[in-house]
N, CA, C and O atoms as CSV, one atom per row, in Angstrom:
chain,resi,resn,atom,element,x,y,z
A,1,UNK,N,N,88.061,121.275,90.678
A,1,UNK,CA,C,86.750,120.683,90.848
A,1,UNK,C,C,86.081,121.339,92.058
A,1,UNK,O,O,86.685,121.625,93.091
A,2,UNK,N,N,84.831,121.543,91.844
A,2,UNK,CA,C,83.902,122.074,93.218
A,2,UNK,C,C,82.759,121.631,93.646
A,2,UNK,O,O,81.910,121.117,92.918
A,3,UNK,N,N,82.654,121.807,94.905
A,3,UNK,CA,C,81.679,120.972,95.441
A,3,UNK,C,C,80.170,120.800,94.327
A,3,UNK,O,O,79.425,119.892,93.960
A,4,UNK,N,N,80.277,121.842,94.175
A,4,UNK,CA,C,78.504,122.360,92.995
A,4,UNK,C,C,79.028,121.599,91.951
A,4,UNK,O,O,78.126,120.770,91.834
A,5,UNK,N,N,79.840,121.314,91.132
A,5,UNK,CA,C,80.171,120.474,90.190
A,5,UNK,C,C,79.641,119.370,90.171
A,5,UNK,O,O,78.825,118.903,89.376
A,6,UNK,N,N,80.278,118.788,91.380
A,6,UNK,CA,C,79.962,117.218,91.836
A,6,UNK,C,C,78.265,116.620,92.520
A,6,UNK,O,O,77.839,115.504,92.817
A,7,UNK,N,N,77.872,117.538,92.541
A,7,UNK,CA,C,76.598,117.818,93.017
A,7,UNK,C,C,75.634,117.584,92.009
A,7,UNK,O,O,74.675,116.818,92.100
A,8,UNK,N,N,75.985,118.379,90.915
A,8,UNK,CA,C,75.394,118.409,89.829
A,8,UNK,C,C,75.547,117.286,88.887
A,8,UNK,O,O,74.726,117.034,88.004
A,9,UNK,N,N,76.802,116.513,89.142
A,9,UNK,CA,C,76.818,115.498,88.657
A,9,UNK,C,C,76.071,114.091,89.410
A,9,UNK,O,O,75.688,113.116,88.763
A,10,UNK,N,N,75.992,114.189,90.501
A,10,UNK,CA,C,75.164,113.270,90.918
A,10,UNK,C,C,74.385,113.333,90.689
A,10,UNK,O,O,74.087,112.399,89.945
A,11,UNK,N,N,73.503,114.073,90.888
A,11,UNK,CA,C,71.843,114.200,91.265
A,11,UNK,C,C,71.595,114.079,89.663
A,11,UNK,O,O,70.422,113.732,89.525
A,12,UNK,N,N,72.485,114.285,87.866
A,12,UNK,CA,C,71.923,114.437,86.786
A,12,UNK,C,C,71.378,113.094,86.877
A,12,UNK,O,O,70.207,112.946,87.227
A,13,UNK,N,N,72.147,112.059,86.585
A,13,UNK,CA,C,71.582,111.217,86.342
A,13,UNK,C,C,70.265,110.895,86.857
A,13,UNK,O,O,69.236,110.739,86.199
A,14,UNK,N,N,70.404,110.824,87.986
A,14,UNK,CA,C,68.595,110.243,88.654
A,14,UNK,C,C,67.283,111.405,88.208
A,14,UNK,O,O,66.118,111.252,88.575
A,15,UNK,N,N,67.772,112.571,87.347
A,15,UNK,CA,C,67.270,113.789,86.986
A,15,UNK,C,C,66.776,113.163,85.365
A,15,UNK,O,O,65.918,113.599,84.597
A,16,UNK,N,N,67.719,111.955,85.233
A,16,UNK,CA,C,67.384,112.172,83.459
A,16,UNK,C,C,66.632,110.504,83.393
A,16,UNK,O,O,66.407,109.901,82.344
A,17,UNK,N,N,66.315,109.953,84.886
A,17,UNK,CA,C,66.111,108.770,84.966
A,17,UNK,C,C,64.486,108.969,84.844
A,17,UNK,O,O,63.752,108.254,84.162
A,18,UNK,N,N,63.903,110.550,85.976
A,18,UNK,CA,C,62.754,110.829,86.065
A,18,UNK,C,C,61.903,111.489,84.879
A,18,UNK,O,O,60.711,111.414,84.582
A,19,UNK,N,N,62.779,112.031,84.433
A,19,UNK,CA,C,62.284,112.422,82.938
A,19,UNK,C,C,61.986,111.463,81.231
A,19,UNK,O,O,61.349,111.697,80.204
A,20,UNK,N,N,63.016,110.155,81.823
A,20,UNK,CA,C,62.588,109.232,80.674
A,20,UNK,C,C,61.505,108.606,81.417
A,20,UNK,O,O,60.824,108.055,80.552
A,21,UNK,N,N,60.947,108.380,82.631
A,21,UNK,CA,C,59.592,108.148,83.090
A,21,UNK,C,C,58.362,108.187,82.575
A,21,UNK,O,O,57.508,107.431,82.112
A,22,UNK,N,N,58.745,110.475,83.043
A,22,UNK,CA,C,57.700,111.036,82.631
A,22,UNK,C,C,57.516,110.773,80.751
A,22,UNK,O,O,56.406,110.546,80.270
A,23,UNK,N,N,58.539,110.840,80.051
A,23,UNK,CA,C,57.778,110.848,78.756
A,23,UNK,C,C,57.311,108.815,78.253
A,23,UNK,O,O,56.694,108.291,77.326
A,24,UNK,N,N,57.838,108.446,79.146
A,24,UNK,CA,C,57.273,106.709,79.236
A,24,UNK,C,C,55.560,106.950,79.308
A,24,UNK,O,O,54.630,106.645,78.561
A,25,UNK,N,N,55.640,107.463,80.247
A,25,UNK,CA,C,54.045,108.082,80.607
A,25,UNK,C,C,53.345,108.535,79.698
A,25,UNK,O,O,52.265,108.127,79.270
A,26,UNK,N,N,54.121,109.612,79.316
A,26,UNK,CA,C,53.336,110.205,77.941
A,26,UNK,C,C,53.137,109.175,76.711
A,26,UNK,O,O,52.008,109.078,76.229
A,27,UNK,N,N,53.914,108.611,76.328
A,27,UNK,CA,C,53.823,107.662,75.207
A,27,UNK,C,C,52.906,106.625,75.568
A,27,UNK,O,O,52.210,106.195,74.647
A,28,UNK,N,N,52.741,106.091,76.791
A,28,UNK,CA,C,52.155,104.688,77.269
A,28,UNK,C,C,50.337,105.558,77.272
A,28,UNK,O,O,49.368,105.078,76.684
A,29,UNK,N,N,50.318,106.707,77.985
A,29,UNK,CA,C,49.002,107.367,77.936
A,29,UNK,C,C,49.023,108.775,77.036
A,29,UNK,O,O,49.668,109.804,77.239
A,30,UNK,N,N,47.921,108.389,75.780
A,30,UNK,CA,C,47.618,109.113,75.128
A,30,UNK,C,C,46.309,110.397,75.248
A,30,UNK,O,O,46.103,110.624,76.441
A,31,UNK,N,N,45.612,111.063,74.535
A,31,UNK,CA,C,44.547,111.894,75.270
A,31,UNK,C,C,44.125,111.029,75.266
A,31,UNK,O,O,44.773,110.029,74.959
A,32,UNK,N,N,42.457,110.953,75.699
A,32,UNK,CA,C,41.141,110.339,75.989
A,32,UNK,C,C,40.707,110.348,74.386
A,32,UNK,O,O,41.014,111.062,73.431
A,33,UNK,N,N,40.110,109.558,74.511
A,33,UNK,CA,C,39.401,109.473,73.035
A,33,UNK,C,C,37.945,109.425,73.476
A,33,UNK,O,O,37.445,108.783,74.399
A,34,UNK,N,N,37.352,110.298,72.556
A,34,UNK,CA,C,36.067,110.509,72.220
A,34,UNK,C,C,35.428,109.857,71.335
A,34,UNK,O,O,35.952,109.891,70.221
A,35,UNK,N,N,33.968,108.955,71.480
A,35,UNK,CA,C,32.873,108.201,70.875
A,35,UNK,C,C,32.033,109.297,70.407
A,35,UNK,O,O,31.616,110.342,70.905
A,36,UNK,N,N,31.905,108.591,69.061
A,36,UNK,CA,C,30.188,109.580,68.425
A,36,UNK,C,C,29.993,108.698,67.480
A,36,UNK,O,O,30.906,108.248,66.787
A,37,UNK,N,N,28.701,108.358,67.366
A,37,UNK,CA,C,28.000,108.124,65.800
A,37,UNK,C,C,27.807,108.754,64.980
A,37,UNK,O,O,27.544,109.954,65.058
A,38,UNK,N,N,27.910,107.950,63.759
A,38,UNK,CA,C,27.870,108.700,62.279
A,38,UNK,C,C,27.070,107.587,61.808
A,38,UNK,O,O,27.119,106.376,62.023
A,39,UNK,N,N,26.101,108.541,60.903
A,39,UNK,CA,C,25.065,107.558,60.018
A,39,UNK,C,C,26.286,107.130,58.748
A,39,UNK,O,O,27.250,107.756,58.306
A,40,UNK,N,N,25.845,106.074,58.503
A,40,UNK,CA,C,26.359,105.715,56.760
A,40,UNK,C,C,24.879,104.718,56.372
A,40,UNK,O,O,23.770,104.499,56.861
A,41,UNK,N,N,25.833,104.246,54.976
A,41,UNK,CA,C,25.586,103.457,54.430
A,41,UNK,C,C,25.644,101.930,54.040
A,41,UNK,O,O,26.783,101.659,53.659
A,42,UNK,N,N,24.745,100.773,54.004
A,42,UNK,CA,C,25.344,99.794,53.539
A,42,UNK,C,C,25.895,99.628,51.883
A,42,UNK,O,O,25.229,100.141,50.984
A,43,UNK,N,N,27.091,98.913,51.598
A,43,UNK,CA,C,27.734,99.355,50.449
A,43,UNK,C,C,26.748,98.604,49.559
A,43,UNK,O,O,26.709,99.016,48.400
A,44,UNK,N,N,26.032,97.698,49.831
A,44,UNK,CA,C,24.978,96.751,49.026
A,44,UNK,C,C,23.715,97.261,48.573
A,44,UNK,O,O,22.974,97.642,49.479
A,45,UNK,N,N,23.295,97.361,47.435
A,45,UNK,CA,C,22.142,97.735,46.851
A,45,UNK,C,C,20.978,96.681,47.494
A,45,UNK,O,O,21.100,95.482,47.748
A,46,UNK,N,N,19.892,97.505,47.650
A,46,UNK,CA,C,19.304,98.940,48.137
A,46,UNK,C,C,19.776,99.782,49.279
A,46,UNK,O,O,19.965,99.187,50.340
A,47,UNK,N,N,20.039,101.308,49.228
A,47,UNK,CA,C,20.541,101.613,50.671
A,47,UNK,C,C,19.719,101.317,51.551
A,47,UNK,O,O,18.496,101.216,51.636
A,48,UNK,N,N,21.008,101.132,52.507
A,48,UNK,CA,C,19.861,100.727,54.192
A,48,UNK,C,C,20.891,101.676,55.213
A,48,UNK,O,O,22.117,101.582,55.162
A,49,UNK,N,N,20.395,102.301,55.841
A,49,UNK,CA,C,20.876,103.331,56.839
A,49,UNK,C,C,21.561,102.303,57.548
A,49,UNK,O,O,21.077,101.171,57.575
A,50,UNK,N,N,22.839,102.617,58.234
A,50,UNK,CA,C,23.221,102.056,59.405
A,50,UNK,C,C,24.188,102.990,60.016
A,50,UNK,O,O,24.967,103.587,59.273
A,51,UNK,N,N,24.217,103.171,61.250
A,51,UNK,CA,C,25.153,103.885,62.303
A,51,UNK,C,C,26.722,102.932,62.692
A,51,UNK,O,O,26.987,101.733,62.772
A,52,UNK,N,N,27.346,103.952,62.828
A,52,UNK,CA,C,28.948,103.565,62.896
A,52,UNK,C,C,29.744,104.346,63.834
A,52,UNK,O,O,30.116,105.498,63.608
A,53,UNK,N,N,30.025,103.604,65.025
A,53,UNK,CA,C,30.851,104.002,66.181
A,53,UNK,C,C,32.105,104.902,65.469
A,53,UNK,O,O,32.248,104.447,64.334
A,54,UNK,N,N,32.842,105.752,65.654
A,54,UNK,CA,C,33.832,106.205,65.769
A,54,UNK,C,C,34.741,106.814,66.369
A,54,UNK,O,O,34.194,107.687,67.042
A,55,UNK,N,N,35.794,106.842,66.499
A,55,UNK,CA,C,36.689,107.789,67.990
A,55,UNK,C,C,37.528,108.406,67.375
A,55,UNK,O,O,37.760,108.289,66.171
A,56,UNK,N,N,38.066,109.128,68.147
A,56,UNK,CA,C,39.572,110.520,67.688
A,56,UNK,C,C,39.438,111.227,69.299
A,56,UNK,O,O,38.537,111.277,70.136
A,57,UNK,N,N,40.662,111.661,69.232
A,57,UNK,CA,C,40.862,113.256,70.052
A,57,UNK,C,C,40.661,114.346,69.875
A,57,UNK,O,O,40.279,114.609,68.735
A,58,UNK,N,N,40.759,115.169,70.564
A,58,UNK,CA,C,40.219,116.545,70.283
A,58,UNK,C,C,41.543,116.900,70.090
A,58,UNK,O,O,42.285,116.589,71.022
A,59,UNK,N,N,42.291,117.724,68.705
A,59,UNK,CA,C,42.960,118.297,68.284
A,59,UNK,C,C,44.070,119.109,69.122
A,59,UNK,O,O,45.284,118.943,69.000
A,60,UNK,N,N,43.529,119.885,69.869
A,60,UNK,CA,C,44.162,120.661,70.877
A,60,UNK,C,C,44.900,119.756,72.174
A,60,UNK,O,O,46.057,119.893,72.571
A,61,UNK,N,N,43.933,118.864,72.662
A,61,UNK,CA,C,44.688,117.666,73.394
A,61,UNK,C,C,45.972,116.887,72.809
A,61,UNK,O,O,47.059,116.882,73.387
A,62,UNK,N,N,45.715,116.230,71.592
A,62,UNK,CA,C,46.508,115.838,70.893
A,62,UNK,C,C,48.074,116.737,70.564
A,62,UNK,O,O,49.241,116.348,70.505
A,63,UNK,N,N,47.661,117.600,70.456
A,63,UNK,CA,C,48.915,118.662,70.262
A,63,UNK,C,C,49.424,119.148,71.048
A,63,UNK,O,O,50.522,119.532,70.645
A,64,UNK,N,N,49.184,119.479,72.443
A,64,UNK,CA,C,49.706,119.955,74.234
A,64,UNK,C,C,50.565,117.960,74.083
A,64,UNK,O,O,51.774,117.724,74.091
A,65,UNK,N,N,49.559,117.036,73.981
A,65,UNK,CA,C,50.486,115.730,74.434
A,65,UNK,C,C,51.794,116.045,73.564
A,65,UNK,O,O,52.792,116.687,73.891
A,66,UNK,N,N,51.523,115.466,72.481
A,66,UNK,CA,C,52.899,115.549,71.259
A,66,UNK,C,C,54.082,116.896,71.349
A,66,UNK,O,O,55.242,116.948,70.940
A,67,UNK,N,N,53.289,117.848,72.015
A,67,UNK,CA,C,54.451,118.994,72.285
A,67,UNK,C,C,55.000,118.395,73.680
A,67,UNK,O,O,56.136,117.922,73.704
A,68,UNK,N,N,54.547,118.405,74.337
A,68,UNK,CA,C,55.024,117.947,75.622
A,68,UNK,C,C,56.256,116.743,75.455
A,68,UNK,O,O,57.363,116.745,75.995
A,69,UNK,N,N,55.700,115.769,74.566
A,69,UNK,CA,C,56.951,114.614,74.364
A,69,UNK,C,C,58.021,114.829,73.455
A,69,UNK,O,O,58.972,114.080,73.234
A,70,UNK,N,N,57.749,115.992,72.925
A,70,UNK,CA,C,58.896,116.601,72.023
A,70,UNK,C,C,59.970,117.098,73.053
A,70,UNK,O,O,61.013,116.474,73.245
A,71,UNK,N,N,59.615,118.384,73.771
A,71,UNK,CA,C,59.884,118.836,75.218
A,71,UNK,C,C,60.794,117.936,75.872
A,71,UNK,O,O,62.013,118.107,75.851
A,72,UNK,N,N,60.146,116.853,76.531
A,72,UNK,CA,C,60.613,116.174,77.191
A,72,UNK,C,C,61.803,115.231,76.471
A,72,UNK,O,O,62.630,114.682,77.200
A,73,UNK,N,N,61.852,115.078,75.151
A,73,UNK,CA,C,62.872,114.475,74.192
A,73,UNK,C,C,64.277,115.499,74.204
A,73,UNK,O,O,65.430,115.103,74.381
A,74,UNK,N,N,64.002,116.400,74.054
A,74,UNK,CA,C,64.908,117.628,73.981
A,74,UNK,C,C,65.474,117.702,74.832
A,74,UNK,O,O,66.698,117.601,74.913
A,75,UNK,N,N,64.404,117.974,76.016
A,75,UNK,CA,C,65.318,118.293,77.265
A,75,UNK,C,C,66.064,116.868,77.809
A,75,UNK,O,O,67.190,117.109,78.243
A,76,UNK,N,N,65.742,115.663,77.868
A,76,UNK,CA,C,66.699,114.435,77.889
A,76,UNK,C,C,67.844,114.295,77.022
A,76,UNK,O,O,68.808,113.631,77.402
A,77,UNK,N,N,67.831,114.845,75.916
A,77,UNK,CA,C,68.876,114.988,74.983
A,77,UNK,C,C,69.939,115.908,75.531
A,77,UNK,O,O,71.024,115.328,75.588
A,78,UNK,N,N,69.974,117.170,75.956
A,78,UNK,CA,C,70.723,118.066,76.564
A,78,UNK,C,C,70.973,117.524,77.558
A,78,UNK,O,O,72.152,117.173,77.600
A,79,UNK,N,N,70.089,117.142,78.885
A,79,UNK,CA,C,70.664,116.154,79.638
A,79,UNK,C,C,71.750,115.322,79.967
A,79,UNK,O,O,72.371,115.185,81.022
A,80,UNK,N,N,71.875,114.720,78.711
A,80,UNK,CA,C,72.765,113.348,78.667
A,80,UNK,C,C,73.709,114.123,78.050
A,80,UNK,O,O,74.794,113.820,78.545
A,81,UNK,N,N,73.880,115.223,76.971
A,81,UNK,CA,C,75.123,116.159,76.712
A,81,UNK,C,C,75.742,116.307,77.676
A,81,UNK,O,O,76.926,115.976,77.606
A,82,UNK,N,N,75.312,116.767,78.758
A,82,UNK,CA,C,75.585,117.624,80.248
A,82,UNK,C,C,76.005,116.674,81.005
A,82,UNK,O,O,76.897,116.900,81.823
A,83,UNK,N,N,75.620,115.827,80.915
A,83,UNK,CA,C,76.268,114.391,81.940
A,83,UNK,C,C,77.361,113.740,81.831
A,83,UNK,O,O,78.101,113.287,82.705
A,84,UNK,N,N,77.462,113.699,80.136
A,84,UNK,CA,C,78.629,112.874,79.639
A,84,UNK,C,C,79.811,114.145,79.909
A,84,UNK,O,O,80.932,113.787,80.272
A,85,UNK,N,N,79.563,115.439,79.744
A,85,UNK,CA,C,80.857,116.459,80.046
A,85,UNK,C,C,80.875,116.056,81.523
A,85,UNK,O,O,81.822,115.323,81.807
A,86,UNK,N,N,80.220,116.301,82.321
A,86,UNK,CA,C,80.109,115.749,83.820
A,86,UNK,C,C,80.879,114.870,84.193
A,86,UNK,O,O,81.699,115.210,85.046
A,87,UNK,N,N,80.896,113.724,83.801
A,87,UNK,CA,C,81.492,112.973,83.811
A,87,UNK,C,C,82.591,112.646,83.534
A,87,UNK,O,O,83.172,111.848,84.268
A,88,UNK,N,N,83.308,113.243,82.213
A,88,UNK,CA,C,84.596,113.574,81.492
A,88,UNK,C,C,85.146,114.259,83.015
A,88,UNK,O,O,85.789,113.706,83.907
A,89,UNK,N,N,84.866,115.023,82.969
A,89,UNK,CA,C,85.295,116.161,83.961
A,89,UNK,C,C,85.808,115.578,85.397
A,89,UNK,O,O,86.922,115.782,85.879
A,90,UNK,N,N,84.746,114.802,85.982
A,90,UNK,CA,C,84.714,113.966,86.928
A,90,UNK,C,C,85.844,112.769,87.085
A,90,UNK,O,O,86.396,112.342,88.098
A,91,UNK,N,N,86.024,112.254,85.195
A,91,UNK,CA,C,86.878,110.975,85.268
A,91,UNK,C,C,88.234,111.660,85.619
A,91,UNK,O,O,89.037,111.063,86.336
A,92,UNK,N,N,88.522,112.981,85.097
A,92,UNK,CA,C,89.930,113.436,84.791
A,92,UNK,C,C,90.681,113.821,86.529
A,92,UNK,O,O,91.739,113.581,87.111
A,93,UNK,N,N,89.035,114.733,86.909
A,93,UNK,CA,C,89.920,114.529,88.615
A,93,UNK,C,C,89.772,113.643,89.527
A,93,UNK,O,O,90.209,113.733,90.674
A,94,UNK,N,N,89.282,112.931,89.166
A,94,UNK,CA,C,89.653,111.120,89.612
A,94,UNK,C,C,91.043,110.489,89.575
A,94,UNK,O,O,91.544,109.847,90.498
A,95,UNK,N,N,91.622,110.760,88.354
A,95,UNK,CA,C,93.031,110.865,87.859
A,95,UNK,C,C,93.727,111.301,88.824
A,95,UNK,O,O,94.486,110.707,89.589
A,96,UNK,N,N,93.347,112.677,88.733
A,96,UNK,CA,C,94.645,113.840,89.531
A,96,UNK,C,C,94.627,112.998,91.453
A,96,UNK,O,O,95.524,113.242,92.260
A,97,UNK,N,N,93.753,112.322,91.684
A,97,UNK,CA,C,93.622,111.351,93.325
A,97,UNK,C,C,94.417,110.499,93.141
A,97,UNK,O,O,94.063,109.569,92.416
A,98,UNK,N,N,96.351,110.476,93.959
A,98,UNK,CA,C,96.859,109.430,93.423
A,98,UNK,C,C,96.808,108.233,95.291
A,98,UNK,O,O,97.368,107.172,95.566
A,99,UNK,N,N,96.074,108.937,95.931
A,99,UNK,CA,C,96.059,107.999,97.446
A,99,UNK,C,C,94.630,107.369,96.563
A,99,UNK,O,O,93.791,107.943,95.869
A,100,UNK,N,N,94.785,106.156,96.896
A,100,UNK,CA,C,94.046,105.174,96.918
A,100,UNK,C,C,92.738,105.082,97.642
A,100,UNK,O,O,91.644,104.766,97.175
A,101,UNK,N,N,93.049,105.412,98.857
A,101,UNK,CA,C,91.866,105.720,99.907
A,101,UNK,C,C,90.931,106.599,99.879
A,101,UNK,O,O,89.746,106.306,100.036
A,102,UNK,N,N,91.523,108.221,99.598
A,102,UNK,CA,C,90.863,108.992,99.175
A,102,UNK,C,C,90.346,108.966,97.589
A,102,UNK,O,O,89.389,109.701,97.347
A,103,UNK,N,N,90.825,108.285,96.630
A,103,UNK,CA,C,90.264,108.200,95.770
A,103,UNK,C,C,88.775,106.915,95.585
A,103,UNK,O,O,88.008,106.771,94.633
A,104,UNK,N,N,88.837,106.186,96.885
A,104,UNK,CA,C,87.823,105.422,97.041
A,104,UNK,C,C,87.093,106.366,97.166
A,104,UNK,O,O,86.193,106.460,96.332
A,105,UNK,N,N,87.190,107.382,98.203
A,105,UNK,CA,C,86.106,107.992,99.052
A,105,UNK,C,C,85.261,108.371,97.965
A,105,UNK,O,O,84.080,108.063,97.806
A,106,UNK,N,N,86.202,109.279,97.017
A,106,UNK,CA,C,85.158,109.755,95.969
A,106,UNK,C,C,84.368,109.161,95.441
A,106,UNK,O,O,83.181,109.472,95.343
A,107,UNK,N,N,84.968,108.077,94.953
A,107,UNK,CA,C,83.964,107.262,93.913
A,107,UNK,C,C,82.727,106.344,95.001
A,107,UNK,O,O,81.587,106.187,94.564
A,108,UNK,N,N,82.955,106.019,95.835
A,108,UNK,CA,C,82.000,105.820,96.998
A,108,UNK,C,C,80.280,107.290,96.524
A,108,UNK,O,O,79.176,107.388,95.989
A,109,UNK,N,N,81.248,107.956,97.200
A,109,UNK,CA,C,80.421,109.182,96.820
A,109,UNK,C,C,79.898,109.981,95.769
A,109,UNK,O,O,78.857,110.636,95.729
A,110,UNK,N,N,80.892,109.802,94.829
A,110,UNK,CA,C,79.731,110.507,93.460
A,110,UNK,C,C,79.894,109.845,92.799
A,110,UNK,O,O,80.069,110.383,91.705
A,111,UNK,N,N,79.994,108.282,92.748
A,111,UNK,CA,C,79.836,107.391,91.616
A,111,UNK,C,C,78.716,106.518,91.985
A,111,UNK,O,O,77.763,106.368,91.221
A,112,UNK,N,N,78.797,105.899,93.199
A,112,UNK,CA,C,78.052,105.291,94.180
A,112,UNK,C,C,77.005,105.466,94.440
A,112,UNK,O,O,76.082,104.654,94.376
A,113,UNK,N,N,76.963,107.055,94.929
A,113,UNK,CA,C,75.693,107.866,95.321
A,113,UNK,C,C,75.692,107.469,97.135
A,113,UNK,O,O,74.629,107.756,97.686
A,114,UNK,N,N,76.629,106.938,97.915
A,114,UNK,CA,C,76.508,106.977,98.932
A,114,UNK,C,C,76.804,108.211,100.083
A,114,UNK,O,O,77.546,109.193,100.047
A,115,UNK,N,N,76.241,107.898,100.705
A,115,UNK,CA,C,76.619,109.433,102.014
A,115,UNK,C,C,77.783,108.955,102.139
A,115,UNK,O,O,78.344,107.952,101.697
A,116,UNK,N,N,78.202,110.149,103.074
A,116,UNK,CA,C,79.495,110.168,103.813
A,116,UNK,C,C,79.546,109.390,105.072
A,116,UNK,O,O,80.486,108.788,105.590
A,117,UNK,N,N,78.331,109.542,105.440
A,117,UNK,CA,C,78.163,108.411,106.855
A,117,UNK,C,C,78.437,106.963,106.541
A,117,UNK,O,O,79.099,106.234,107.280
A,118,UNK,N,N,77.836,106.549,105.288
A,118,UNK,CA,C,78.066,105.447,104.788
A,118,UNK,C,C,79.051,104.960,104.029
A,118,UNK,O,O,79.127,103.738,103.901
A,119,UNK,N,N,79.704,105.553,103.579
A,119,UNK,CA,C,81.473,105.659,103.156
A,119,UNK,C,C,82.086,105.313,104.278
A,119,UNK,O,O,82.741,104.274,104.205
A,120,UNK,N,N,82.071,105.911,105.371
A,120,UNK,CA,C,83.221,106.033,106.576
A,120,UNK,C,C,82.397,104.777,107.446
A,120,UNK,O,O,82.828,104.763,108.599
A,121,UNK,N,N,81.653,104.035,107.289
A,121,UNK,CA,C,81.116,103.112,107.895
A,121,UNK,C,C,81.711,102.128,106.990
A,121,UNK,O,O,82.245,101.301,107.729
A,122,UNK,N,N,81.902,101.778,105.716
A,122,UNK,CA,C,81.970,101.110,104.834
A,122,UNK,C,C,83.621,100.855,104.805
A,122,UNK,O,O,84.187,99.791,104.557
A,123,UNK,N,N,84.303,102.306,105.174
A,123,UNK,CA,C,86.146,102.139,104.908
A,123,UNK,C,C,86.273,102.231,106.673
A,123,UNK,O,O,87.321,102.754,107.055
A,124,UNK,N,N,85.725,101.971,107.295
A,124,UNK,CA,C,86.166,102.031,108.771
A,124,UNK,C,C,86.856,103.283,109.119
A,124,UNK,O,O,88.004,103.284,109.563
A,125,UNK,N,N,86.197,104.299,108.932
A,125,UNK,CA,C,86.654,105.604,109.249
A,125,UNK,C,C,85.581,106.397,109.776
A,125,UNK,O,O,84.362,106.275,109.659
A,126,UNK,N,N,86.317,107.268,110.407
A,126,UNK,CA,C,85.025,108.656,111.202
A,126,UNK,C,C,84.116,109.401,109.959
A,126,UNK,O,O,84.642,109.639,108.872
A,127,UNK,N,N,83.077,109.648,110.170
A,127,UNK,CA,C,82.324,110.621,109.035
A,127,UNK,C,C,83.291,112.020,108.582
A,127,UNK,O,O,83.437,112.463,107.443
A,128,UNK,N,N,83.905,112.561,109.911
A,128,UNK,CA,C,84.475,113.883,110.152
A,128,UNK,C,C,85.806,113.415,109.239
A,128,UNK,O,O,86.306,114.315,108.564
A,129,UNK,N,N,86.428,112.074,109.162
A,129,UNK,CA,C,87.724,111.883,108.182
A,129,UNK,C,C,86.895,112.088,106.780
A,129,UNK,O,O,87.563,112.974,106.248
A,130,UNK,N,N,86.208,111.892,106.199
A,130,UNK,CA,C,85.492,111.746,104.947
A,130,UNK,C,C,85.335,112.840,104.354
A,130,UNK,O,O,85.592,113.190,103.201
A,131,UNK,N,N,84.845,113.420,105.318
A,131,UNK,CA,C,84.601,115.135,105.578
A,131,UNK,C,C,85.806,115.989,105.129
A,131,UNK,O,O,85.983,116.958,104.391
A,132,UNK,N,N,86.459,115.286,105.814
A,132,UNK,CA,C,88.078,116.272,105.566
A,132,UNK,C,C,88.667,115.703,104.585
A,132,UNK,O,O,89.110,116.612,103.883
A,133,UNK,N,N,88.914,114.740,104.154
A,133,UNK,CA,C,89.330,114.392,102.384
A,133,UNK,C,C,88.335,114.760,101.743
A,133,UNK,O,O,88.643,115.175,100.626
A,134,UNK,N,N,87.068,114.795,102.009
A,134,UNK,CA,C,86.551,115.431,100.291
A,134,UNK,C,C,86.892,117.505,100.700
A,134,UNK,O,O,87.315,117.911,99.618
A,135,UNK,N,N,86.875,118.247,101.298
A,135,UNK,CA,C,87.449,119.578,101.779
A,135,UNK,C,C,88.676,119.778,100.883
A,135,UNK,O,O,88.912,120.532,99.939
A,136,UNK,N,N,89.661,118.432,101.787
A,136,UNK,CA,C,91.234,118.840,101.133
A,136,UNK,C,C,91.043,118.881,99.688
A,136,UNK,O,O,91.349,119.944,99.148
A,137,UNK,N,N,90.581,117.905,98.928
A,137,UNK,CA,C,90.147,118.357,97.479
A,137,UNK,C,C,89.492,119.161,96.622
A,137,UNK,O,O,89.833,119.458,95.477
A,138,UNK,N,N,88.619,119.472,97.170
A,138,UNK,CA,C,87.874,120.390,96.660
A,138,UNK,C,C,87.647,121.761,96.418
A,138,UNK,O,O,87.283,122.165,97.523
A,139,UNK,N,N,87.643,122.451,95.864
A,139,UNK,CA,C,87.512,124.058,95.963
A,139,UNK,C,C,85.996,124.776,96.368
A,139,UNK,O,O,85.074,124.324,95.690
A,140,UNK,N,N,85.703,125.564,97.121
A,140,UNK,CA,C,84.547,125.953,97.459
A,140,UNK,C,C,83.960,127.014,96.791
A,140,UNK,O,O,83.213,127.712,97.478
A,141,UNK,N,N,84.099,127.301,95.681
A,141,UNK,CA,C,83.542,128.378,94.766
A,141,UNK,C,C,82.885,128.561,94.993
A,141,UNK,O,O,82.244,129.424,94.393
């Protein structure tokens, strides 16, 4: 396991949290819609002219939105592929931690999402001990 591994596994999630946002956004706001009148007809004999509000988007708007939430579907989909291996990956050298303590630390830290300052505040230890169990584990590729 390496530091960039674990890195990458933290930060996905809150990565795939901002992206179901953004396409929340997209779905909740659509283009602008555009007003125009159109003459018609009344359906009742004799005709009598009458005008009729109508709206739509402009085509090109409509199609940048709908590509965009496709986009953003896709790329959340790969996402969550990438997370769940992440995670696999993550559970297995969790495993291989058979000290107790240091296997807190981790999960403190990339399960948690807490600093190291706040780990070693939390297990009554120096930042610099925290420091040095996640080192002893890790490989620096």
């Amino acid at each position: 396991m390496t530091k960039e591994t674990l890195k990458q596994y933290r930060f996905l999630a809150e990565l795939i949290q901002r992206d179901e946002e953004k396409l929340q956004h997209y779905k909740d706001n659509p283009p602008e819609a555009y007003l125009g009148k159109v003459q018609s007809s009344n359906k009742q004999f004799p005709y009598q002219r009458t005008s009729v509000t109508v709206s739509g988007s402009d085509v090109k708007d409509r199609k940048y939105w709908k590509d965009k939430q496709y986009e953003l579907i896709v790329k959340l989909h790969n996402e969550r592929i990438e997370l769940e291996k992440l995670q696999l990956e993550v559970d297995v050298f969790l495993t291989t931690i058979f000290n107790s303590r240091d296997r807190m630390i981790f999960e403190y830290l990339y399960r948690d999402g807490m600093t190291q300052q706040e780990v070693a505040k939390k297990m009554f230890l120096e930042r610099s001990t925290v420091s040095k169990v996640v080192d002893r584990y890790l490989n620096t590729e």
